[in-house]
C-alpha positions as CSV (number, residue, x, y, z in Angstrom):
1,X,100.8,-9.9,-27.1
2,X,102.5,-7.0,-29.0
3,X,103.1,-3.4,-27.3
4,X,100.9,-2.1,-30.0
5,X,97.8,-4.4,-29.0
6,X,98.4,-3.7,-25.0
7,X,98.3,0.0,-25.8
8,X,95.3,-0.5,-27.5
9,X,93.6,-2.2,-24.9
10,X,94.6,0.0,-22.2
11,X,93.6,2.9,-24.5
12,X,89.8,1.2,-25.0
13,X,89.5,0.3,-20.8
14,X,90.1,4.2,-20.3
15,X,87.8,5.4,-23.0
16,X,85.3,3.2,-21.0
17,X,85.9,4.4,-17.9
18,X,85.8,7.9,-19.4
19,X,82.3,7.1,-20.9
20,X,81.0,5.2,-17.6
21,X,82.0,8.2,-15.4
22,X,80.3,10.6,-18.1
23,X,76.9,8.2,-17.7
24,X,77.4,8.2,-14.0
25,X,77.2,11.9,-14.6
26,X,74.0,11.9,-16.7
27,X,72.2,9.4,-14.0
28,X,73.2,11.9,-11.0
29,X,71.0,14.6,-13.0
30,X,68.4,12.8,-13.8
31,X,67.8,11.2,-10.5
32,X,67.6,15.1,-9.6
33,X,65.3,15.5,-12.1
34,X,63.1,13.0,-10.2
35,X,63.7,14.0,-6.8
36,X,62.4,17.3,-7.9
37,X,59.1,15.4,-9.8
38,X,58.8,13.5,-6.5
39,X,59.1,16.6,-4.1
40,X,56.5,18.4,-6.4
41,X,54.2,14.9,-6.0
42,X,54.1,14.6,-2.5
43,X,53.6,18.9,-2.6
44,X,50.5,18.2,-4.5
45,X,48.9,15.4,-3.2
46,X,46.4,16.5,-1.6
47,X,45.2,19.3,-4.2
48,X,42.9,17.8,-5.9
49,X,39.9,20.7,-6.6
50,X,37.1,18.3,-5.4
51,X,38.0,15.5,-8.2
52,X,39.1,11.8,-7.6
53,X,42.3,11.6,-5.4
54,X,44.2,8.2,-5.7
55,X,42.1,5.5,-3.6
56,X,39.7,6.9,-7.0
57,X,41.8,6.2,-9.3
58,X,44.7,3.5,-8.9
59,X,44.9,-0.2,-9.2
60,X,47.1,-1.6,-7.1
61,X,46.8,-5.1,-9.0
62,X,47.9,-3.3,-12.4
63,X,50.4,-1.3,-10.4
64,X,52.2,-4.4,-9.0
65,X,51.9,-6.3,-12.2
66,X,54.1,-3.2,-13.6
67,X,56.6,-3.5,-10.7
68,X,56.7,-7.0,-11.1
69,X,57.7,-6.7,-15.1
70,X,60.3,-4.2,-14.3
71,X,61.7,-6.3,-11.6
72,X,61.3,-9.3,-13.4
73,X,63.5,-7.2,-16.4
74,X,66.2,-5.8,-14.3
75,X,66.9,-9.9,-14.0
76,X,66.6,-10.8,-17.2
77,X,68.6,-7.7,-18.0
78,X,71.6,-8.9,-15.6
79,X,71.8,-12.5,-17.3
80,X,72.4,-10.3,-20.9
81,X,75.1,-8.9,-18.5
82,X,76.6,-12.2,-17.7
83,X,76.5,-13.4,-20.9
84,X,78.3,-10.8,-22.7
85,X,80.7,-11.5,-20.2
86,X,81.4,-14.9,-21.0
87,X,81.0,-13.8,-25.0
88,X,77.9,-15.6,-25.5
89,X,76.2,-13.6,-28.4
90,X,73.0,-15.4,-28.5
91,X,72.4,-15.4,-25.2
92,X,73.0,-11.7,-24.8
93,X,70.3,-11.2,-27.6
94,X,68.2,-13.7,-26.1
95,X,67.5,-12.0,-23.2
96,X,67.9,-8.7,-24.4
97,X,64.6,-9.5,-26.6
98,X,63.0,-10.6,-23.4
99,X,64.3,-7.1,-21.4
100,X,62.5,-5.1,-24.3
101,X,59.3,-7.6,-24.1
102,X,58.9,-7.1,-20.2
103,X,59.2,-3.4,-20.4
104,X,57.1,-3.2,-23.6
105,X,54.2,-4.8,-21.2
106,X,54.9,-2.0,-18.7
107,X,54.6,0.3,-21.5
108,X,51.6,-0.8,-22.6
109,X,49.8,-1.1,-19.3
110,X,50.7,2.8,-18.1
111,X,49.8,3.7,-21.1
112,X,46.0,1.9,-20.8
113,X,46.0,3.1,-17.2
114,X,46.6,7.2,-18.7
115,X,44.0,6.4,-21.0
116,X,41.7,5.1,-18.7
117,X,41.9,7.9,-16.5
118,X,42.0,10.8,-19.0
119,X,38.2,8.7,-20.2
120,X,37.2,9.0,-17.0
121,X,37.5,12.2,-16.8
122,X,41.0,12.5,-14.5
123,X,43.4,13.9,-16.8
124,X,46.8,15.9,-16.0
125,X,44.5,19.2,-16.6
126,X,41.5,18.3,-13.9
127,X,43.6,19.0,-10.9
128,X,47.4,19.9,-9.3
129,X,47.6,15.9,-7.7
130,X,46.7,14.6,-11.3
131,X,49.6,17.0,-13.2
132,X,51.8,16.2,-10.9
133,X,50.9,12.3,-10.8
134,X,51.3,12.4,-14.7
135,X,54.1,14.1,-15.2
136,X,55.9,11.5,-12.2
137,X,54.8,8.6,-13.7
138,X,55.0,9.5,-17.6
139,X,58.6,11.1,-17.4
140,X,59.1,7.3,-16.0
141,X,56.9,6.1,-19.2
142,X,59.0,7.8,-21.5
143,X,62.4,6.6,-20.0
144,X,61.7,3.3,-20.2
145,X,60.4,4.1,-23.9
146,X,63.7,5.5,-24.6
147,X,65.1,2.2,-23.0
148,X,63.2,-0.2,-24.8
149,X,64.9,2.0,-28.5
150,X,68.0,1.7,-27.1
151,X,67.7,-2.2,-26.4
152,X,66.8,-2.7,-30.0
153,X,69.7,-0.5,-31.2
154,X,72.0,-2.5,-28.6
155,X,70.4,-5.8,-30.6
156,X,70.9,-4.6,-34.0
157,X,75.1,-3.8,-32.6
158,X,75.6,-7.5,-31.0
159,X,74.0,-9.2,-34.1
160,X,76.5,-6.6,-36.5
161,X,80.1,-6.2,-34.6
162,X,79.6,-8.8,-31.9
163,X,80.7,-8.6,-28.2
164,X,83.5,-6.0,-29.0
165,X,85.1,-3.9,-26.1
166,X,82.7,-0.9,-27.6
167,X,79.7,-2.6,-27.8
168,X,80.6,-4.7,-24.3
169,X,81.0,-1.1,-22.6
170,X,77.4,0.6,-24.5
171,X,75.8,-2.0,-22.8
172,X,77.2,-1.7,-19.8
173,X,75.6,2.1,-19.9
174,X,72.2,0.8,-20.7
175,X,72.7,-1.8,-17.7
176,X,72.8,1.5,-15.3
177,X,70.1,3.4,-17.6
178,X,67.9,0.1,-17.1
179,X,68.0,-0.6,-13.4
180,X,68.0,3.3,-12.0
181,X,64.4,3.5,-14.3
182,X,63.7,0.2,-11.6
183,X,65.0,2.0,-8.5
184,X,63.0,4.7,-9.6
185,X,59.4,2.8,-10.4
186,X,59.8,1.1,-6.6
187,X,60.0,5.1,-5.3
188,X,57.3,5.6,-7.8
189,X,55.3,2.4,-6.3
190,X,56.3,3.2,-2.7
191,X,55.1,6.5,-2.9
192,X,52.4,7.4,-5.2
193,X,50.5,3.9,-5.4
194,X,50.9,2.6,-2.0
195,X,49.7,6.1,0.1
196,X,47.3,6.4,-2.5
197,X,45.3,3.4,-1.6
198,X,45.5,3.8,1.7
């Protein structure tokens, strides 16, 4: 290998590392960002102005069908991992495509639970525990939305420059975007869905 390529390569790892530590970055504020939409949850819980409280409202069977989809993606999400690792393109798209199907089903079922809810009458503007319950769980909506763009832009760069050292080291950023939106939907779960039922 010539000095020329070595320097490259060692020039690429600490651009990466520079990036990573950047993202790390990012992720530190927005899991403040949700410690803050979780502190203001718990805070409002109980205020409610006479309308439905949670036991009213949530579905635990909907609610662990969404865990299980983003649990089920974090998975399938790690095997895109491993195989960009071991430079299988196809495979990396493969289960990429399944990552954006699994979240797209979340997606779709918070958004048909919002919608069922604002029908009913329980919207973000009927009381403090249903603003602060929407604004929790759709920040998390639109995160994963934001995910689910960024997969398909991730697609589109395998299929065009393949498993290059930029490419490798994007998706290695959307690996940590993907599984702290996980870590947060089991907080999300653990605190708002379960305590409401009970």
């Amino acid at each position: 290998m010539s000095a020329a390529a070595t320097a490259h390569d060692s020039e690429a790892a600490q651009t990466h590392e520079q990036r990573a530590l950047g993202f790390w970055l990012y992720l530190m504020g927005d899991a403040v960002i949700f410690a803050l939409l979780f502190a203001t949850y718990v805070i409002m819980v109980n205020n409610t102005d006479g309308g439905p409280a949670g036991r009213d409202l949530f579905d635990l069977r909907n609610a662990a069908i969404e865990t299980a989809l983003l649990l089920v993606s974090s998975t399938t999400f790690g095997f895109a991992s491993l195989s960009a690792r071991t430079g299988n393109r196809g495979a990396v798209l493969f289960w990429l495509l399944v990552t954006f199907g699994l979240g797209a089903a979340f997606v779709s079922l918070e958004i048909r639970e919002f919608a069922g809810m604002i029908a009913a009458g329980a919207g973000p503007d009927r009381s403090g525990f249903l603003s602060a319950f929407f604004t929790l769980v759709g920040t998390h909506g639109l995160h994963v939305s934001v995910g689910l763009v960024w997969i398909l832009i991730m697609c589109g760069q395998v299929m065009m420059k393949g498993l290059s050292v930029p490419v490798v080291s994007r998706l290695f950023r959307l690996g940590l975007f993907w599984h702290f939106l996980d870590i947060a939907w089991v907080g999300i779960f653990s605190i708002v869905y379960l305590p409401g039922l009970l």
